[in-house]
mmCIF file as Biopython writes it, N, C-alpha, C and O atoms, coordinates in Angstrom:
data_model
#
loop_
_atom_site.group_PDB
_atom_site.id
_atom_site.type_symbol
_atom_site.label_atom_id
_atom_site.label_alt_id
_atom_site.label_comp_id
_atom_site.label_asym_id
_atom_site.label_entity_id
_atom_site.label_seq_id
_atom_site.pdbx_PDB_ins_code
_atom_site.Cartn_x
_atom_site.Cartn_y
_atom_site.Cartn_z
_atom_site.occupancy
_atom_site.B_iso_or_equiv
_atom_site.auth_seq_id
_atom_site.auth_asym_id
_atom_site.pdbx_PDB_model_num
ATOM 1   N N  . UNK A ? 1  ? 0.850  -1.189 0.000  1.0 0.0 1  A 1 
ATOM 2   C CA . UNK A ? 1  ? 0.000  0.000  0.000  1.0 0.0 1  A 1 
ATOM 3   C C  . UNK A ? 1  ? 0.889  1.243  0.000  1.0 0.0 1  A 1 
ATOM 4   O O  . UNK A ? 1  ? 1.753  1.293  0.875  1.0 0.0 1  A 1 
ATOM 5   N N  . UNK A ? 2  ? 0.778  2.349  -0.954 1.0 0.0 2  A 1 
ATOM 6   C CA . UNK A ? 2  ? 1.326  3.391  -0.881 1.0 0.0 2  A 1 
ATOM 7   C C  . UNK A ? 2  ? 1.023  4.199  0.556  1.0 0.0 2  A 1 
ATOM 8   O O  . UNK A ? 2  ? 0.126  3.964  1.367  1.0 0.0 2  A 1 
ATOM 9   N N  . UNK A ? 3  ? 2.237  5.398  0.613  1.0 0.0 3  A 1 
ATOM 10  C CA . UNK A ? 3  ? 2.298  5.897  1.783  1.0 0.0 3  A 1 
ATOM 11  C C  . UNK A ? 3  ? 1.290  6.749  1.809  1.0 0.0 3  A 1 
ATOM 12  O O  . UNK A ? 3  ? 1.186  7.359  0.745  1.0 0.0 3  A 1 
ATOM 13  N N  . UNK A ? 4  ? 0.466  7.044  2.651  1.0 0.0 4  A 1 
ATOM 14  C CA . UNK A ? 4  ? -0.440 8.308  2.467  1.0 0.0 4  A 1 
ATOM 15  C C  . UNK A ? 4  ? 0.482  10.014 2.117  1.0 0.0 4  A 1 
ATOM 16  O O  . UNK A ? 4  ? 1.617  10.395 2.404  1.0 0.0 4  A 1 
ATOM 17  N N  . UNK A ? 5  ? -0.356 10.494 1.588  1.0 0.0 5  A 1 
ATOM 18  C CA . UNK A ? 5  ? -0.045 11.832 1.260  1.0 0.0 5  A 1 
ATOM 19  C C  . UNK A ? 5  ? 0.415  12.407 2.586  1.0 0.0 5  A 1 
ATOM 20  O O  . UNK A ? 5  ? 1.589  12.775 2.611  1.0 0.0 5  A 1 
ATOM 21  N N  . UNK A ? 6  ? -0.071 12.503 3.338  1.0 0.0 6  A 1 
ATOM 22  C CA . UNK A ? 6  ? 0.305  13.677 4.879  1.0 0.0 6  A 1 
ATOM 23  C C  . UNK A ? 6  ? 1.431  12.535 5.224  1.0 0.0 6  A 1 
ATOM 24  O O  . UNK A ? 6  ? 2.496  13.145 5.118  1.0 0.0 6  A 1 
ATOM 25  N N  . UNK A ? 7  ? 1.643  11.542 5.488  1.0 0.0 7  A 1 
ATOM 26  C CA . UNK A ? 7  ? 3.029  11.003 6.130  1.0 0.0 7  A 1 
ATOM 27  C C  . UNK A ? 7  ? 4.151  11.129 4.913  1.0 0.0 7  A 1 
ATOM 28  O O  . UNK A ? 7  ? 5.307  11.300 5.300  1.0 0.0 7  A 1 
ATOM 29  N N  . UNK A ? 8  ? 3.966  11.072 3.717  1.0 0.0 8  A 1 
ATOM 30  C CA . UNK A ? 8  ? 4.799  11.633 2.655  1.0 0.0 8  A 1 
ATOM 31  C C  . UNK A ? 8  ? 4.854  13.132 3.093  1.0 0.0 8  A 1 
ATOM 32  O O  . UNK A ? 8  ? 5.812  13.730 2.605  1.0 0.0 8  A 1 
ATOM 33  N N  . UNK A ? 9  ? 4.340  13.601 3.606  1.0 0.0 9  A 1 
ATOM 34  C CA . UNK A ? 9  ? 4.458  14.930 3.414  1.0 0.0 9  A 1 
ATOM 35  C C  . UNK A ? 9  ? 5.351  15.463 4.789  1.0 0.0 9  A 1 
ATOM 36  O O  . UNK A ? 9  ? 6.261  16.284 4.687  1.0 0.0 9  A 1 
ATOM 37  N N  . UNK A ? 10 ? 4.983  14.932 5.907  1.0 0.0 10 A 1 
ATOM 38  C CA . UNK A ? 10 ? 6.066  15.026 7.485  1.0 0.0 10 A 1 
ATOM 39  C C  . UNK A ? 10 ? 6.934  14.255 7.172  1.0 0.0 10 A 1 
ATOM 40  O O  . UNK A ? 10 ? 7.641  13.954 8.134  1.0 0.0 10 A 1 
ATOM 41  N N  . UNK A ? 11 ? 7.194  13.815 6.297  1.0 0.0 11 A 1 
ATOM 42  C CA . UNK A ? 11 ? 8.675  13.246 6.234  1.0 0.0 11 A 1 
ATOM 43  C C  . UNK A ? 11 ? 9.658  14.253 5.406  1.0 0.0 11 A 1 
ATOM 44  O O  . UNK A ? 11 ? 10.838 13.925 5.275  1.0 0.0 11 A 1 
ATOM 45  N N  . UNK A ? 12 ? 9.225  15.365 4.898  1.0 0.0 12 A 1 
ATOM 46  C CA . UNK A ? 12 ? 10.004 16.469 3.911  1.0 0.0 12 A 1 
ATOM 47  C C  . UNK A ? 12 ? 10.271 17.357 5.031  1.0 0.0 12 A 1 
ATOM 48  O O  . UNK A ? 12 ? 10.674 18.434 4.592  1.0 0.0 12 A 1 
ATOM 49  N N  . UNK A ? 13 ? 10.211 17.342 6.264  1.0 0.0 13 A 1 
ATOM 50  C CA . UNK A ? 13 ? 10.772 18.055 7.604  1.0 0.0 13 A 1 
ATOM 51  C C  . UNK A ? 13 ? 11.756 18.888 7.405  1.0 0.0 13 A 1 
ATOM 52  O O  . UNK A ? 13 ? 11.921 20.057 7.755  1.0 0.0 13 A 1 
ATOM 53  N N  . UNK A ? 14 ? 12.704 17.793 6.506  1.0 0.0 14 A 1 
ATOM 54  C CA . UNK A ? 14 ? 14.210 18.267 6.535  1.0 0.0 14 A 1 
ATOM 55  C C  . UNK A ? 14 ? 14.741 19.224 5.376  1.0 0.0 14 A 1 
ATOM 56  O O  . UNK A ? 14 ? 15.811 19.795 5.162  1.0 0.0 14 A 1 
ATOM 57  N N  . UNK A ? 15 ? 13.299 19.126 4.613  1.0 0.0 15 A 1 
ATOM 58  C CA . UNK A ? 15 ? 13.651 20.451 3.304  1.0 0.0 15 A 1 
ATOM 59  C C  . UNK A ? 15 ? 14.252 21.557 3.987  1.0 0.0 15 A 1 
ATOM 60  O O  . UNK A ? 15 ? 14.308 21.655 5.213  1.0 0.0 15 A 1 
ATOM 61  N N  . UNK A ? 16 ? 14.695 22.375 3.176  1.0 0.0 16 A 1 
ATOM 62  C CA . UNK A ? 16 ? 14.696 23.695 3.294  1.0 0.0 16 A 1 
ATOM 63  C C  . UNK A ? 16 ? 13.826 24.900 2.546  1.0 0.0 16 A 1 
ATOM 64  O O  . UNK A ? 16 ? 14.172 26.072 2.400  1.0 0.0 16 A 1 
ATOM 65  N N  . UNK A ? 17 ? 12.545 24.236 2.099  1.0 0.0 17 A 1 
ATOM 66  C CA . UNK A ? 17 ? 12.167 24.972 0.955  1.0 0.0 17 A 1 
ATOM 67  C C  . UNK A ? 17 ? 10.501 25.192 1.873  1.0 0.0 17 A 1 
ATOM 68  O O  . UNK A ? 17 ? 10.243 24.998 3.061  1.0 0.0 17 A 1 
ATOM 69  N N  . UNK A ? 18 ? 9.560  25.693 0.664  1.0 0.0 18 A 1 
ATOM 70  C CA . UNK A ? 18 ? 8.435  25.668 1.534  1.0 0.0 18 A 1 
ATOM 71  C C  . UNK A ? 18 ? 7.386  24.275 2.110  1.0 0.0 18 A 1 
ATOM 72  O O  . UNK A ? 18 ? 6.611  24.234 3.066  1.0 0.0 18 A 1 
ATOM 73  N N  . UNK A ? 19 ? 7.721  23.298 1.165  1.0 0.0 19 A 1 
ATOM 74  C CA . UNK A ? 19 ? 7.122  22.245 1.522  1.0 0.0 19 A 1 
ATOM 75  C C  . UNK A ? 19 ? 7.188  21.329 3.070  1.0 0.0 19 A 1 
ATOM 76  O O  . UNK A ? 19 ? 6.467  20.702 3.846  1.0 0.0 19 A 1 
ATOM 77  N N  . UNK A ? 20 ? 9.214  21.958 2.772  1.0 0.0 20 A 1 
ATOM 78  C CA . UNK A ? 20 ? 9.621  21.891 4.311  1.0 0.0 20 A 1 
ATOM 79  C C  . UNK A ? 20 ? 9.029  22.067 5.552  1.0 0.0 20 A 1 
ATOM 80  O O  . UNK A ? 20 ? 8.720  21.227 6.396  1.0 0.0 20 A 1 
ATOM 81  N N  . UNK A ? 21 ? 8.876  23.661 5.547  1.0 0.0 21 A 1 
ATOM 82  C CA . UNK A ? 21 ? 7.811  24.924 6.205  1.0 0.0 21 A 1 
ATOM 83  C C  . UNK A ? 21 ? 6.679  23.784 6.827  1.0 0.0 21 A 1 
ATOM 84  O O  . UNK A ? 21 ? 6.541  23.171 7.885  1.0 0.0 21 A 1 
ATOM 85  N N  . UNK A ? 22 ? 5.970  23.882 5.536  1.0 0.0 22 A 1 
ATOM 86  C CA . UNK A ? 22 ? 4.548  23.219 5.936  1.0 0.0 22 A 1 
ATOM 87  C C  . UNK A ? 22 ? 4.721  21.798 7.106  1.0 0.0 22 A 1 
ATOM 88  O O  . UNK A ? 22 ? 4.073  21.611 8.136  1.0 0.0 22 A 1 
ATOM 89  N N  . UNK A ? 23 ? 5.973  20.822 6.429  1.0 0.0 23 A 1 
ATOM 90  C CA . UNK A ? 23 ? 6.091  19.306 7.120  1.0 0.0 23 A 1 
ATOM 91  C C  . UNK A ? 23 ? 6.485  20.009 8.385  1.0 0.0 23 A 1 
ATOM 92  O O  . UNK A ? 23 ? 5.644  19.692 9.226  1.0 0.0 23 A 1 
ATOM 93  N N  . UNK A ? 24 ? 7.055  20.526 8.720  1.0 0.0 24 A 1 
ATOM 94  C CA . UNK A ? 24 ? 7.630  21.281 10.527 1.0 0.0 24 A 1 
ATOM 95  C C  . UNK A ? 24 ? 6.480  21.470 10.960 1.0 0.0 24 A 1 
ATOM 96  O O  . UNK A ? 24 ? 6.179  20.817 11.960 1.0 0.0 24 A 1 
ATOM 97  N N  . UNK A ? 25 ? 5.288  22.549 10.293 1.0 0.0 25 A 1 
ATOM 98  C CA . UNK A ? 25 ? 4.007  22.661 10.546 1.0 0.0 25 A 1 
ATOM 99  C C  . UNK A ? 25 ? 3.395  21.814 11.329 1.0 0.0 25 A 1 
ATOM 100 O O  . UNK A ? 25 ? 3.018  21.727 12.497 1.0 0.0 25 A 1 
ATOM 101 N N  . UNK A ? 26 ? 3.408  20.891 9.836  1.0 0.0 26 A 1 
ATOM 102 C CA . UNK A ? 26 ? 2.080  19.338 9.838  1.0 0.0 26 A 1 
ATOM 103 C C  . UNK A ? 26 ? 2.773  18.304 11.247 1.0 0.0 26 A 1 
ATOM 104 O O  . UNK A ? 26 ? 2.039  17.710 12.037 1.0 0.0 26 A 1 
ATOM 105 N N  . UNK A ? 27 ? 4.022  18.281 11.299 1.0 0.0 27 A 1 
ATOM 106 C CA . UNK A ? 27 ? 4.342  17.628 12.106 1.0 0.0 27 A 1 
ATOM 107 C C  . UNK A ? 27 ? 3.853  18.351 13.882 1.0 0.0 27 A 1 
ATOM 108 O O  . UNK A ? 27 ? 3.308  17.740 14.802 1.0 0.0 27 A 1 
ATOM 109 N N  . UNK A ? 28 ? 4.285  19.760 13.838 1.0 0.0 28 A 1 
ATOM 110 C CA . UNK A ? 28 ? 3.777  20.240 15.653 1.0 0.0 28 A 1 
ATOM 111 C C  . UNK A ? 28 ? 2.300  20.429 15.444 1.0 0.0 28 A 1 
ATOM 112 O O  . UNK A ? 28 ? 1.808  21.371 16.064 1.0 0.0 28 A 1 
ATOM 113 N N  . UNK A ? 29 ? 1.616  19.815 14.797 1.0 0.0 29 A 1 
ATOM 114 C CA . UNK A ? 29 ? 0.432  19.824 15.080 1.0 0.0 29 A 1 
ATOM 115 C C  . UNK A ? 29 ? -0.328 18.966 15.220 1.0 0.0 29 A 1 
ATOM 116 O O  . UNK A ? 29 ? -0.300 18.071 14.375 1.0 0.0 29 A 1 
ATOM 117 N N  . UNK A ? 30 ? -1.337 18.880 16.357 1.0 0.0 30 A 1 
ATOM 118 C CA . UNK A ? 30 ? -1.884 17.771 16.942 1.0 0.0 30 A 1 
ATOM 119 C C  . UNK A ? 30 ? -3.585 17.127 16.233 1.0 0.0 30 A 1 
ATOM 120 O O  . UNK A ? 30 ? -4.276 16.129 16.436 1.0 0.0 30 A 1 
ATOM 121 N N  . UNK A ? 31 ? -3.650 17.912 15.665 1.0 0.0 31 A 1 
ATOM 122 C CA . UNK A ? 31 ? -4.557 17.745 14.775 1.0 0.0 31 A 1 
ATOM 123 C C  . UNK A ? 31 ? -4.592 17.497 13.461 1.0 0.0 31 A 1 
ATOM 124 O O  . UNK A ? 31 ? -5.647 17.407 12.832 1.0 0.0 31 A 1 
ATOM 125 N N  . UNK A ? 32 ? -3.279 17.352 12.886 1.0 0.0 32 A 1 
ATOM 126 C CA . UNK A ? 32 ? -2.951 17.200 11.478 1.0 0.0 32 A 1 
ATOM 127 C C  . UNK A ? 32 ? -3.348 15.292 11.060 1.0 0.0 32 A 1 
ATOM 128 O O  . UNK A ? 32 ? -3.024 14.295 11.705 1.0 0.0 32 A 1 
ATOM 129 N N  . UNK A ? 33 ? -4.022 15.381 9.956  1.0 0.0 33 A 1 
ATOM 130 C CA . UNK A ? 33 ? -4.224 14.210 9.769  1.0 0.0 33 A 1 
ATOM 131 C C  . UNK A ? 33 ? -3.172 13.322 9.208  1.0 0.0 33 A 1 
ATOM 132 O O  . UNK A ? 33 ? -3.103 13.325 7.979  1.0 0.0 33 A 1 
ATOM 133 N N  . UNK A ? 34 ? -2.390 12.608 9.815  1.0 0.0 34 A 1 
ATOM 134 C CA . UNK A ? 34 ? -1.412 12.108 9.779  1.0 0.0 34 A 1 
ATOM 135 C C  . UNK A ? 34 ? -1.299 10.707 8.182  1.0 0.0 34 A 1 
ATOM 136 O O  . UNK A ? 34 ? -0.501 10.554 7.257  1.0 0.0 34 A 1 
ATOM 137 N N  . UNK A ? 35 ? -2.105 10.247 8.464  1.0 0.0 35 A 1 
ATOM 138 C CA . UNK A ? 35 ? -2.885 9.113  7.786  1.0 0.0 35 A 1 
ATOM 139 C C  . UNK A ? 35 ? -3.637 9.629  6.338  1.0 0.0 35 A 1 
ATOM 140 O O  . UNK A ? 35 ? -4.182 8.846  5.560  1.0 0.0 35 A 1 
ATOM 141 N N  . UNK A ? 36 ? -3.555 11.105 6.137  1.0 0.0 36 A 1 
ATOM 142 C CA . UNK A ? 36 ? -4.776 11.575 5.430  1.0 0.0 36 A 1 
ATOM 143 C C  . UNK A ? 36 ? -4.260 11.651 4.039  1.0 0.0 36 A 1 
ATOM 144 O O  . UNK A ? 36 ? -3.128 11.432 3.606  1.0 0.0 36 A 1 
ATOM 145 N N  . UNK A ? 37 ? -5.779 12.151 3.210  1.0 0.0 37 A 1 
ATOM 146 C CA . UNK A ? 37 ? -4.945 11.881 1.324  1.0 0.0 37 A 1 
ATOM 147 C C  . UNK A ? 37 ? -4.786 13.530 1.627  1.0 0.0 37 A 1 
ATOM 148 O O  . UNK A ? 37 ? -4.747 14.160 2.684  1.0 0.0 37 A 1 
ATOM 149 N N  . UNK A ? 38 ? -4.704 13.987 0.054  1.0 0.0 38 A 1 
ATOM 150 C CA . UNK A ? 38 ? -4.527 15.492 0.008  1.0 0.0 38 A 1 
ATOM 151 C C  . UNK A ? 38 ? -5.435 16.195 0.206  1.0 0.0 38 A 1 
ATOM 152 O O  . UNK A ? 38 ? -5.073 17.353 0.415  1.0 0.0 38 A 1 
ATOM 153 N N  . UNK A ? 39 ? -6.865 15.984 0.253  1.0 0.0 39 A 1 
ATOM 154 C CA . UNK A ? 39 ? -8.143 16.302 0.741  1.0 0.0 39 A 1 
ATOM 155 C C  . UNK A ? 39 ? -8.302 16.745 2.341  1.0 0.0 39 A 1 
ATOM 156 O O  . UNK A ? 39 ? -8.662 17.738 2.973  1.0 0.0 39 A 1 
ATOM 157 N N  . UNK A ? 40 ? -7.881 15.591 2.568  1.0 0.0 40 A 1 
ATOM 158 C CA . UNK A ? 40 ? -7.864 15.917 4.239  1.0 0.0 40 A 1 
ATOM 159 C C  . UNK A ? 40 ? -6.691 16.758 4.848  1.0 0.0 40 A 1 
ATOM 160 O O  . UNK A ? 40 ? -6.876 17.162 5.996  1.0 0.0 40 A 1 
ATOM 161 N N  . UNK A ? 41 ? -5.573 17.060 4.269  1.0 0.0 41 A 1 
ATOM 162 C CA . UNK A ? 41 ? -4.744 17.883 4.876  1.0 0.0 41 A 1 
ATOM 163 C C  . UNK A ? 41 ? -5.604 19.446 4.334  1.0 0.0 41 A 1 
ATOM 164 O O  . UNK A ? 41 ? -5.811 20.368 5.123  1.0 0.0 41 A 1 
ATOM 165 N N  . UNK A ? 42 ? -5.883 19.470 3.342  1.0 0.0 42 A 1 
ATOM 166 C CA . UNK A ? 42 ? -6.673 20.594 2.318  1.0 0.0 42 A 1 
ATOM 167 C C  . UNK A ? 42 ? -7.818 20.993 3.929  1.0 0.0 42 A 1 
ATOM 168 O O  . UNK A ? 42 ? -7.933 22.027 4.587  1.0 0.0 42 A 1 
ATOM 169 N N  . UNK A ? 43 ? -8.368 19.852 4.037  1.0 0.0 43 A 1 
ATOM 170 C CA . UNK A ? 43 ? -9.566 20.043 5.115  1.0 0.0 43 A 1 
ATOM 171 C C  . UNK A ? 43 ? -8.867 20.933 6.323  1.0 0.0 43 A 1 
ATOM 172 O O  . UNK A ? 43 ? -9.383 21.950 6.786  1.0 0.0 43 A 1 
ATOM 173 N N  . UNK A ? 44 ? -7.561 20.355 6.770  1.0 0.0 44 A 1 
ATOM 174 C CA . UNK A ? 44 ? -7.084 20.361 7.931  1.0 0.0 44 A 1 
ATOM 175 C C  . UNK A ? 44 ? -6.472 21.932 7.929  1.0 0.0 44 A 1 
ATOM 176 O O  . UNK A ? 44 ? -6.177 22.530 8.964  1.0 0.0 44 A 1 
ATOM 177 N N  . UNK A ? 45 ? -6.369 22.353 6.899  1.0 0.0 45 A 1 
ATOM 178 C CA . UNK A ? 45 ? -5.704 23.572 6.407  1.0 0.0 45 A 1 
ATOM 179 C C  . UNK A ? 45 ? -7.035 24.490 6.650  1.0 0.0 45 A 1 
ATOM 180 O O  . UNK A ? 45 ? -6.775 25.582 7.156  1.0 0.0 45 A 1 
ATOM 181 N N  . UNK A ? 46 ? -7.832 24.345 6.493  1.0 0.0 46 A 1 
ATOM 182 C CA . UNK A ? 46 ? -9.331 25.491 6.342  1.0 0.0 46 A 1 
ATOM 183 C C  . UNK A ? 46 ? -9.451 25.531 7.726  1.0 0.0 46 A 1 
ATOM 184 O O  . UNK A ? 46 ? -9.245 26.662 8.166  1.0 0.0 46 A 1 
ATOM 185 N N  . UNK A ? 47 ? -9.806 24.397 8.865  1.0 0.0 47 A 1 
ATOM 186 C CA . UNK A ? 47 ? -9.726 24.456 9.762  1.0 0.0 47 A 1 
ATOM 187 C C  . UNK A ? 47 ? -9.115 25.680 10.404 1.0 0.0 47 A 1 
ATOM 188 O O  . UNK A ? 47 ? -9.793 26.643 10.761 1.0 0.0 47 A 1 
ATOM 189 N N  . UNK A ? 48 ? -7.861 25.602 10.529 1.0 0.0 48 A 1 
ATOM 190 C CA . UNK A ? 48 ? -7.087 26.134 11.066 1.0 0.0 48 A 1 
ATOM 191 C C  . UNK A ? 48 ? -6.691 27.630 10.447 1.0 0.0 48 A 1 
ATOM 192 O O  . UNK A ? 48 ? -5.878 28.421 10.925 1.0 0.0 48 A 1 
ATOM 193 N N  . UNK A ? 49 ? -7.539 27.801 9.187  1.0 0.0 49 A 1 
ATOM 194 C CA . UNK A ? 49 ? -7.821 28.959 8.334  1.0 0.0 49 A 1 
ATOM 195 C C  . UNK A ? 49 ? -6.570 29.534 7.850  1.0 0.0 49 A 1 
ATOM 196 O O  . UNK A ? 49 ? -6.314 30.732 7.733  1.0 0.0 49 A 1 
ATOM 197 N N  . UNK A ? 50 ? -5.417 27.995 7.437  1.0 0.0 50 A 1 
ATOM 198 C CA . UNK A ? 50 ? -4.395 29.185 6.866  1.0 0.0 50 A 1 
ATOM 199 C C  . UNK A ? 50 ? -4.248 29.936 5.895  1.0 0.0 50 A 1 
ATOM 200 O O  . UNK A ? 50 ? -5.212 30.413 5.295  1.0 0.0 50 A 1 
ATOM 201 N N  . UNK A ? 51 ? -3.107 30.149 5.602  1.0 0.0 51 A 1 
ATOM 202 C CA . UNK A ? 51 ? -3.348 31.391 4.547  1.0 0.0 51 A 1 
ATOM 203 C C  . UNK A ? 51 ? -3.386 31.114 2.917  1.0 0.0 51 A 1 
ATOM 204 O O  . UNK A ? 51 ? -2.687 30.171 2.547  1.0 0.0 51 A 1 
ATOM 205 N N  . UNK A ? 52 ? -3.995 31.705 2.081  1.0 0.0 52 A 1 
ATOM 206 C CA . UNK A ? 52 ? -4.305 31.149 0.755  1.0 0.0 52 A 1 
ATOM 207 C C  . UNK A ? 52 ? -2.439 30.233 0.043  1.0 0.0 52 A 1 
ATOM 208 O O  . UNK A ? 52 ? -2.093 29.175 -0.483 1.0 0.0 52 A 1 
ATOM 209 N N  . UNK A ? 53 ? -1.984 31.169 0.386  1.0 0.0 53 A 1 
ATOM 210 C CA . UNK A ? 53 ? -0.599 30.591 -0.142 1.0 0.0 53 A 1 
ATOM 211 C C  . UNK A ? 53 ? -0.025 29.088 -0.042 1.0 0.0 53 A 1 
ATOM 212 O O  . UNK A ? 53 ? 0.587  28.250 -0.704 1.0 0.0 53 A 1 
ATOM 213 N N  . UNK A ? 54 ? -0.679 29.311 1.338  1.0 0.0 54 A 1 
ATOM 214 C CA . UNK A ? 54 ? 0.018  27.396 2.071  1.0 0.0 54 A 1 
ATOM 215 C C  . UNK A ? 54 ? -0.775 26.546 1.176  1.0 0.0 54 A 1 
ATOM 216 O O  . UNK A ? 54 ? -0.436 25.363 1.151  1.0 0.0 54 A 1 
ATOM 217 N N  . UNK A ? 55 ? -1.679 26.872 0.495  1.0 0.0 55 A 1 
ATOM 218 C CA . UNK A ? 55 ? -2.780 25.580 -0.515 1.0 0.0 55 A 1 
ATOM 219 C C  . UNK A ? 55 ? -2.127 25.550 -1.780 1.0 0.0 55 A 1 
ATOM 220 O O  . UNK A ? 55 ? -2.153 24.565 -2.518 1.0 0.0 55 A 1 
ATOM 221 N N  . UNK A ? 56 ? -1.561 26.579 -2.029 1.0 0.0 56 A 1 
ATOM 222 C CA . UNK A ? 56 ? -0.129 26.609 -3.750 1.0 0.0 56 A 1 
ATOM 223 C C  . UNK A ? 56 ? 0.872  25.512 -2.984 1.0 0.0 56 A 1 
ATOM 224 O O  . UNK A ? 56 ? 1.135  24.531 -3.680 1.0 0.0 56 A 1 
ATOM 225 N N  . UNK A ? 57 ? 1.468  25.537 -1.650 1.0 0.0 57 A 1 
ATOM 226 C CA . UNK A ? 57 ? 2.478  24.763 -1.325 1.0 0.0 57 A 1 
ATOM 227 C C  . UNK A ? 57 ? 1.928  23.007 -1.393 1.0 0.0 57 A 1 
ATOM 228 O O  . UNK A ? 57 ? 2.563  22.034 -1.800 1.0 0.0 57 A 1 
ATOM 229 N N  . UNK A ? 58 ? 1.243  23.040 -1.117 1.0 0.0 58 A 1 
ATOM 230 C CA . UNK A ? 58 ? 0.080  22.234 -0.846 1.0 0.0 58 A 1 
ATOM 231 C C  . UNK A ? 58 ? 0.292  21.084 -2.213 1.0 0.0 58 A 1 
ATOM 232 O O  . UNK A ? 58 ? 0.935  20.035 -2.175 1.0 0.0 58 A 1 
ATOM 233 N N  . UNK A ? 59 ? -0.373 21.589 -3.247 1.0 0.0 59 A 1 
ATOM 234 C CA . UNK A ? 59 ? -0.646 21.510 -4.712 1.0 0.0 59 A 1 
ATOM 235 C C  . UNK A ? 59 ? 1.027  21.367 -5.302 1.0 0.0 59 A 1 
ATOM 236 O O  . UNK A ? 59 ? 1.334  20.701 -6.291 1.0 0.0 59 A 1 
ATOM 237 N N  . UNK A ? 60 ? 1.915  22.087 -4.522 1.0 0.0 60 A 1 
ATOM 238 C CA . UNK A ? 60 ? 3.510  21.557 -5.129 1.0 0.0 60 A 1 
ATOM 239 C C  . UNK A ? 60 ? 3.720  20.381 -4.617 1.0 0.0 60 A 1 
ATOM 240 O O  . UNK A ? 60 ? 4.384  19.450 -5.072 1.0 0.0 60 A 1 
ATOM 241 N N  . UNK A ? 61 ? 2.968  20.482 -3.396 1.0 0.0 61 A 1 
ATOM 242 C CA . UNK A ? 61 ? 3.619  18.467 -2.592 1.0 0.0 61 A 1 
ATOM 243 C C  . UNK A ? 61 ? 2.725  17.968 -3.559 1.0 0.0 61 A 1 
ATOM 244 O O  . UNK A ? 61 ? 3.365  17.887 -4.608 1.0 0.0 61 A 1 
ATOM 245 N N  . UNK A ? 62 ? 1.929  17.711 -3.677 1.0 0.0 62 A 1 
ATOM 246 C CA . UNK A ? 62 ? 1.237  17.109 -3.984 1.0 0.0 62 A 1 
ATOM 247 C C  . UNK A ? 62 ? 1.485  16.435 -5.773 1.0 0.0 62 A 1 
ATOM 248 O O  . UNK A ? 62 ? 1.151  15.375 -6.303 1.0 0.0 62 A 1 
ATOM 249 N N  . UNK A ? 63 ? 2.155  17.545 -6.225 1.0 0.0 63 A 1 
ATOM 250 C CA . UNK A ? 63 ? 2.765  17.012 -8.006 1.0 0.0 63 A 1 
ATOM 251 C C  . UNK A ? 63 ? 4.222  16.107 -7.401 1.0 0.0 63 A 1 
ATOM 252 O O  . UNK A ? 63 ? 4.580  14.981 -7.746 1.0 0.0 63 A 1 
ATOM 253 N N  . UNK A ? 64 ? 4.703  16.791 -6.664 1.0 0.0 64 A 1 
ATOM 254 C CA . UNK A ? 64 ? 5.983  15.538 -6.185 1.0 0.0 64 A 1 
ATOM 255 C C  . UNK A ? 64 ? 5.563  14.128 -5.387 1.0 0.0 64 A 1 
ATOM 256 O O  . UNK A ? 64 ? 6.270  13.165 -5.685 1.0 0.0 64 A 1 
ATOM 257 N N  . UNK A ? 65 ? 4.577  13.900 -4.481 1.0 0.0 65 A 1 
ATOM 258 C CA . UNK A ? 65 ? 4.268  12.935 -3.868 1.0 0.0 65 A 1 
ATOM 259 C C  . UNK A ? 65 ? 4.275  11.856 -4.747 1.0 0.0 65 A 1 
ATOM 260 O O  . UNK A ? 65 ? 3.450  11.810 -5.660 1.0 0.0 65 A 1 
ATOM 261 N N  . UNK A ? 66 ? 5.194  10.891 -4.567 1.0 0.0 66 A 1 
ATOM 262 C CA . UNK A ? 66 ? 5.240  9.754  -5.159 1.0 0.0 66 A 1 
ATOM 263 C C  . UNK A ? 66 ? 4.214  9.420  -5.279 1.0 0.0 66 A 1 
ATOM 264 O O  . UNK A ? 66 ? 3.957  9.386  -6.482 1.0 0.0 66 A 1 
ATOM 265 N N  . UNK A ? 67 ? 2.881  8.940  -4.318 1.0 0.0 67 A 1 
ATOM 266 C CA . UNK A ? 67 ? 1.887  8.519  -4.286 1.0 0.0 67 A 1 
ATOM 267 C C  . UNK A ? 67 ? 0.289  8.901  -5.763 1.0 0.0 67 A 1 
ATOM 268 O O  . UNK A ? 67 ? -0.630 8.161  -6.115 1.0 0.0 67 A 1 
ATOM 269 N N  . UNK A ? 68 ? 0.627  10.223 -6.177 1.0 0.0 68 A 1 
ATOM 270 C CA . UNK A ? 68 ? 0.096  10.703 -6.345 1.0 0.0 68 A 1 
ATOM 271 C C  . UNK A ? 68 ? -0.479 10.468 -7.983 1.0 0.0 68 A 1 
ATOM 272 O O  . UNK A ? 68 ? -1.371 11.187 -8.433 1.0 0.0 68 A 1 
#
């Protein structure tokens, strides 16, 4: 079974770029759906009402995610 999108995505921690940003994010947060596809981090993002930009970063993991 492929990796889900959000654990592909806390594993880019160690970028230095913005995708990075976000995995440091997704990771100190206790509510981040860990397990989730790109929908549910998308969800998890409105929640928390971030800012339009982080959903472009979003949409860049998301063309690199192996899974995808």
């Amino acid at each position: 079974m492929a990796q889900s999108f959000a654990r592909w995505l806390i594993r880019q921690a160690s970028r230095e770029d913005a995708i990075g940003a976000l995995a440091k994010d997704a990771k100190r947060d206790p509510g981040f759906p860990k397990e989730g596809d790109v929908e549910a981090v998308r969800r998890r993002l409105r929640e928390i009402q971030a800012e339009g930009e982080t959903f472009a970063v979003v949409d860049d993991a998301e063309m690199e995610w192996p899974g995808g």
